[in-house]
N, C-alpha and C positions, 0 to 999 in steps of 0.2 A: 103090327103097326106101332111106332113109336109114338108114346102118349107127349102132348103141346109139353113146351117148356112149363116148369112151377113159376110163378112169379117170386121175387128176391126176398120179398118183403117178407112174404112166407118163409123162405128156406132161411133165413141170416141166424133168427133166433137160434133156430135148433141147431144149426152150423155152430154156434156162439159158445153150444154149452157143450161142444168137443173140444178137446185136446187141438189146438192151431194145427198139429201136422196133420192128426186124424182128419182134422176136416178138409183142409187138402188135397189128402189123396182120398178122401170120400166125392170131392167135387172132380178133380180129376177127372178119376174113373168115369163117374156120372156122365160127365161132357166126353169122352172116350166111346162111352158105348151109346151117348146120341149120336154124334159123329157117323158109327158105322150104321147107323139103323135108318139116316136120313141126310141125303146127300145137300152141301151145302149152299148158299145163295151167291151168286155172284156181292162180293165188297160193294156196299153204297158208297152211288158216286156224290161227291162234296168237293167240289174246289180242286181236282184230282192237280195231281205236279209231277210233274218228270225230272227224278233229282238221281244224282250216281249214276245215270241213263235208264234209270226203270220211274216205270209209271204207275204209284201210288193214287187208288181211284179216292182216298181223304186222308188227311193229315194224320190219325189217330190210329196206331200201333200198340200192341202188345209189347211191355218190355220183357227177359231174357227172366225166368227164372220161375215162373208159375208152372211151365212145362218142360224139365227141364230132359226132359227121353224125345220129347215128341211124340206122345202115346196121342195128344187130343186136340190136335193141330185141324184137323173137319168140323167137331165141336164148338172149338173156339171160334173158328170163324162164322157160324152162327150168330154169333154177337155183333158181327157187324164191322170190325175188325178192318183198317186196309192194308195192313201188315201186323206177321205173327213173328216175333224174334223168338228161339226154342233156345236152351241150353239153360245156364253156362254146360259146355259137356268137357270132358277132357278124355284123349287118348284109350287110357285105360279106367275101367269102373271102378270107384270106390265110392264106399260107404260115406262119406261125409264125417262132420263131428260127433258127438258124444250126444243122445238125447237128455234132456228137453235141449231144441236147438230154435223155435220158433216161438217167439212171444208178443200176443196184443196190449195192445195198450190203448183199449178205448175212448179213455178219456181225451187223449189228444190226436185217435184215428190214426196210430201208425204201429207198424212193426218193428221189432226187432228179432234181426236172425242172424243167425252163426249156424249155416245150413253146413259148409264146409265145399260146395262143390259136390256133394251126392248126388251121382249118375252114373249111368250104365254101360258107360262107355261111348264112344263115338261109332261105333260100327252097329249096335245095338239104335241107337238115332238114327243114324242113315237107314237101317230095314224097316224100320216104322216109317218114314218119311217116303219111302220109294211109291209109295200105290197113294199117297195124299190126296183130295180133291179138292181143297180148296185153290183157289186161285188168284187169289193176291198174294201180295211181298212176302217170303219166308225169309227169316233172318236165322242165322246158326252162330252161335254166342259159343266162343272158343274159350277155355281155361286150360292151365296146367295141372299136372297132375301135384298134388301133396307133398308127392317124396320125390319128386322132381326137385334134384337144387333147382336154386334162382337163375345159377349159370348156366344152366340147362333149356333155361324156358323157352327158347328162342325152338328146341327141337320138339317138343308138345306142341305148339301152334302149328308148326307146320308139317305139323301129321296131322290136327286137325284140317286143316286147312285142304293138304291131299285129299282126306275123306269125306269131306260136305263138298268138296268143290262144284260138282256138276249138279247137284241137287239144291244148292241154297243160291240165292240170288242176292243177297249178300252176308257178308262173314263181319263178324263185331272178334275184335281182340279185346278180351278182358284183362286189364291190367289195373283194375281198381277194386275189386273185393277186399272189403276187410279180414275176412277170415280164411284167407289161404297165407301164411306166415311169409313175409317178406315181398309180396307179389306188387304193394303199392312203389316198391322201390321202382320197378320198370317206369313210372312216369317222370323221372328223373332225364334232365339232357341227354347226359352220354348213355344209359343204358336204354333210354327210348330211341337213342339215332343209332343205336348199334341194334335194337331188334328190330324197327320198321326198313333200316336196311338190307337183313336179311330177306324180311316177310316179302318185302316189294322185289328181289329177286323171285322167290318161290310163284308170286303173284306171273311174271312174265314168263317162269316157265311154263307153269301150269294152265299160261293162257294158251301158249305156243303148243303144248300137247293135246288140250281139249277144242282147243278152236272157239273157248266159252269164257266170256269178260264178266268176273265175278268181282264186284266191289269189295274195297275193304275198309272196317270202321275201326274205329277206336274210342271206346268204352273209359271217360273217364271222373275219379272222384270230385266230391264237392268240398272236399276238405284239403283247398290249394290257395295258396295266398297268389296277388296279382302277378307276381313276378312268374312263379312256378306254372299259373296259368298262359302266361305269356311266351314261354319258355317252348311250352308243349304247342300251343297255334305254332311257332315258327318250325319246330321240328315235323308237325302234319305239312305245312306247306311244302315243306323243304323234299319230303319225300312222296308229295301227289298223294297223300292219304284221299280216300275218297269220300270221307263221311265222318264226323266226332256224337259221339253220344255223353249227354251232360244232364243230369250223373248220376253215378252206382251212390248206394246208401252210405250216409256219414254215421264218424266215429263220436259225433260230437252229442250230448244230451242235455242239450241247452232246453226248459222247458216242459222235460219230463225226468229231470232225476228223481223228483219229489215222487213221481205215479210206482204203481207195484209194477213188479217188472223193469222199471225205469234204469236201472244199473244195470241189466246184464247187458254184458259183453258180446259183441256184433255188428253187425250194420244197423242205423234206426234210416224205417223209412215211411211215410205218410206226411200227414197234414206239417210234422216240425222240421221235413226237407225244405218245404216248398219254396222260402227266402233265399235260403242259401242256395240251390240249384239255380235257381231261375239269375241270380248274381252274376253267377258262373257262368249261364247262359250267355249274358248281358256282358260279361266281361271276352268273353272268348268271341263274340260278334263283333266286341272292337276290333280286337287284334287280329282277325281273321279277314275281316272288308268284304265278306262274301265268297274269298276262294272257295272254301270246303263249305258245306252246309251244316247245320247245327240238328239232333234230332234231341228235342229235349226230354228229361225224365228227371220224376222227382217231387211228388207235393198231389199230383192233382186231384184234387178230392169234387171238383165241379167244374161245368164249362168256363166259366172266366179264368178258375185256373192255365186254363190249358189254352185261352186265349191271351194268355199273361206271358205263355212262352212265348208264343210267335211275338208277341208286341217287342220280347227282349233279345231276339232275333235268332229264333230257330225257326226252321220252314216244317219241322214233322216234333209231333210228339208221342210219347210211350207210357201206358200207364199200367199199374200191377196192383200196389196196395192200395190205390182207390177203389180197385175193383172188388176189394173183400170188404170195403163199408159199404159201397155203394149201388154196387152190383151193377148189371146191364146196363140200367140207367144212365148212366155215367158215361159209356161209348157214344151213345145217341148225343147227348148232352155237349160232350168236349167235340163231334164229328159239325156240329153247327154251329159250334161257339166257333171252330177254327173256321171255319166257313166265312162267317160273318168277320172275321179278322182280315181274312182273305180279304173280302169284299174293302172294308176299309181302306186295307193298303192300299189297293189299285186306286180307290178313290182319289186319295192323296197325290197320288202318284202321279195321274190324270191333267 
């Protein structure tokens, strides 16, 4: 018999005083081998929405990168979860960068990581995923590989894409990592409309062979000025994107250059995204009017946060480095907050 969850409050400390990645794949695991020992609960329903054509039973989603194999996809949903996004994965396995590649920063609740895309490939995901029992929204978080040129990238997606297609109920393009060298350029005009035009053919065949309408999103950073975000809304519309995710971690460390660790090199992401994502959010709901829907990510460290997203016009939000200050907590917390936002809108609306 599988013994009750630990409470968070218990496990953070002792989490705290490992190594960031040690403790990671020490929670991992952990939630891996709950997962199999106890099958999970139907996603609590909150304000449930039917967005991309699937039906999210509450707004609060796991973002792409805590699991990044899909070993603890049963686990995770435990927590309450109404979408788990797994990856970033790419094609073929590689190692990732150089360690130390993950660093806290507690004083201002956020991380920085230069993980590199370390995963096991995309075939190795799909065999862990095939026998899954949870049953809310799986999201599969595509990357390129390393040594894949740039010019290349367009051919890793869409071998990702062949390989999760039947099994993920929607697919995130990632083209906003910091740490895969040159990858932010695809959010650029001409090489974003020269790869979502490829992707959205791949999309129409792959529908016509599986008989199965798999969404697709697009993953992007917080470090874009109005124009460039303006740029990117007309070229989703332009190509029926189905979904934007806003956004992967910034380069910027406005806030924590002063803290240890504050310098290195990576993505920073916690409590000193939250302005600038939620911006980005607010900016890309202009210029979008509602075509595509917004899933936000980026900051939330407590319910109003994540009821800050929807106020700035995303309908779903994702959270990751909250979940390592905050723990469980924090799902409950942002699954009501979004609730209650919900409820407002309509009010309004009324």
């Amino acid at each position: 018999m599988a013994l009750p969850p630990i409470p968070y409050a218990l496990v953070r400390p002792l989490l705290f005083t490992l190594d960031p990645e040690q403790a990671h794949e020490l929670t991992l695991a952990a939630l891996s081998r709950y997962g199999k020992c106890v099958a999970p609960p139907p996603p609590p329903e909150a304000a449930p929405v039917t967005v991309m054509g699937l039906r999210f039973p509450n707004r609060v989603g796991l973002a792409a990168g805590l699991d990044k194999n899909g070993i603890a996809v049963d686990g995770l949903a435990h927590l309450g979860f109404g979408a788990i996004e797994v990856g970033t994965v790419t094609p073929r396995p590689q190692p990732g960068n150089p360690k130390p590649r993950l660093f806290r920063l507690p004083e201002a609740q956020a991380l920085i990581n230069r993980m590199g895309f370390n995963n096991d490939g995309v075939e190795a995901l799909v065999a862990h995923l095939r026998h899954r029992r949870f049953r809310g929204i799986l999201g599969i978080n595509l990357g390129k590989n390393a040594t894949t040129p740039i010019e290349a990238a367009f051919d890793d997606y869409r071998m990702g894409m062949q390989a999760v297609w039947e099994i993920a109920d929607y697919v995130t393009i990632n083209i906003s990592s910091p740490n895969t060298q040159q990858l932010r350029s695809l959010q650029e005009r001409d090489a974003l409309a020269a790869l979502l035009d490829g992707l959205k053919a791949e999309t129409v065949r792959l529908e016509a062979k599986s008989g199965k309408r798999t969404p697709l999103v697009v993953k992007i950073a917080p470090d874009l000025d109005d124009d460039a975000i303006a740029a990117i809304a007309e070229t989703l519309v332009t190509f029926e994107i189905d979904g934007v995710i806003a956004t992967n971690t910034t380069i910027a460390r406005d806030g924590v250059a002063h803290l240890p660790h504050g310098n290195e090199t990576g993505g920073l992401s916690g409590r000193p995204l939250f302005a600038r994502s939620t911006a980005v959010v607010r900016a890309l709901a202009d210029a979008l009017q509602g075509k595509i829907p917004i899933i936000a990510a980026g900051g939330i460290l407590c319910g109003d946060d994540a009821r800050a997203k929807l106020a700035a016009g995303a309908t779903l939000v994702q959270i990751y480095t909250g979940l390592i200050y905050r723990g469980p907590k924090l799902i409950a917390e942002a699954i009501a907050a979004t609730a209650a936002e919900c409820s407002r809108q309509k009010g309004e609306a009324a």
